[in-house]
N, C-alpha and C positions, 0 to 999 in steps of 0.2 A: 720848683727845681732850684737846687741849694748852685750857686756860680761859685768855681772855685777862687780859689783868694792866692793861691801859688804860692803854699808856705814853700815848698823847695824847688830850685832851681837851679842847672846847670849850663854853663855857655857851650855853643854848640857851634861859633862862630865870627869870623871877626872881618870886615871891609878896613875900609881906610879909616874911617872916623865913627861908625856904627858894629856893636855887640848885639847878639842875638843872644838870645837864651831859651830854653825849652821849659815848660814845668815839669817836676820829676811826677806829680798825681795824676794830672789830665793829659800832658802830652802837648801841648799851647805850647807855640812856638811865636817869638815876639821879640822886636825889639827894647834894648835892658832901660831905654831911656821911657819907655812906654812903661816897662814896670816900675819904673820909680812914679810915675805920676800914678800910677795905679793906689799906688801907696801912700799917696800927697791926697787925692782923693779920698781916698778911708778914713784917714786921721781926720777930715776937714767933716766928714759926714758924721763920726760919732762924737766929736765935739759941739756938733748940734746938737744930737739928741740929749 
């Protein structure tokens, strides 16, 4: 089962100091500071392989 990667995304949301954003593919609803590491992660995994 392919996990999506959340090419696209829309904020959906804002507190005092936390963004929320939703993926526009799956529907994953997620704090924007989790998708950056999401992203810090991938880069660090294909620069292993």
């Amino acid at each position: 089962m392919n996990q999506c990667k959340h090419p696209r995304v829309q904020i959906v949301s804002r507190d005092e100091d936390t963004e929320y954003v939703e993926c526009l593919e799956c529907g994953d609803v997620f704090e924007s500071s989790e998708f950056k590491d999401m992203a810090i992660e991938e880069r660090a995994q294909s620069e292993e392989a």
